[in-house]
C-alpha angles and dihedrals in degrees: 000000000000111000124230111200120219124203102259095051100271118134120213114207125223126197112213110187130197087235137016114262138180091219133019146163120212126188111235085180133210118355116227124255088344113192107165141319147224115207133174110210144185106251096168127358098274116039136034131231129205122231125183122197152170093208124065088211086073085059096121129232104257090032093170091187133348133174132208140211114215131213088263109051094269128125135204127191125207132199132193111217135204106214136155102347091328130104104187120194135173146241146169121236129160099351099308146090117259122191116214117202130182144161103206102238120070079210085066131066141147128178100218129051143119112299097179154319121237134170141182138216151108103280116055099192094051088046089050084053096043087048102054083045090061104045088045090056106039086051108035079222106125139015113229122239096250086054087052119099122220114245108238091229085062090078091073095057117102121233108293095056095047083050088049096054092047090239117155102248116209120206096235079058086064112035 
């Protein structure tokens, strides 16, 4: 895999094959001084589960994003990307981190994409936000929560809703 370098210390993985190809599995190998993950994975088309772990092997098949403590105190996140005609995922097996990537359609291939995004840091909240910056900004794809603008009909809705749409809820808002 050759490794692209954002600005904010992330590293984006591309997959370069030999031949083009409509489905493949690559080996990414052991990660460092693992201690346990949390990952949120695909466990039918339509909703995501959460797993937490202290062995990359439970790392389940259509992992979308996980993130990892490390021995020392340290996080990474990883994200999967869709990019181009590939959809990447992850899982754990034997002890080490595998990459899936389709497109979908045995009739499309392509021997180069986007495989996946990952950062490190101290602060695995911050790193999940950076992360999501960077790929936002490296694809054009999708516009982040902070650049959205609520919508003015959104101010008649009750608490649940408030609480729905992340906004900061004041008590003279409520009251």
């Amino acid at each position: 895999m050759r490794k692209e370098y954002d600005s904010y210390g992330g590293t984006f993985y591309i997959a370069e094959l030999e031949e083009k190809t409509s489905k493949t599995e690559y080996d990414a190998g052991k990660i460092d001084n693992f201690d346990r993950f949390c990952a949120s994975y695909r466990q039918d088309p339509f909703f995501m589960h959460v797993k937490i772990s202290n062995e990359l092997n439970d790392l389940p098949k259509e992992t979308q994003w996980f993130g990892v403590r490390h021995t020392d105190g340290t996080y990474s996140v990883f994200f999967s990307m869709s990019e181009g005609f590939f959809r990447t995922s992850f899982y754990g097996k034997d002890g080490k981190l595998f990459i899936s990537a389709i497109t979908g359609d045995s009739g499309v291939s392509d021997d180069k994409f986007y495989a996946y995004y990952s950062i490190s840091g101290a602060d695995f909240y911050a790193l999940a936000k950076t992360a999501a910056k960077s790929i936002s900004e490296k694809f054009k794809t999708v516009t982040l929560r902070e650049e959205k603008r609520v919508p003015e009909f959104s101010k008649y809705f009750g608490w649940c809703t408030w609480d729905s749409f992340y906004e900061k809820v004041r008590e003279e808002d409520v009251v």
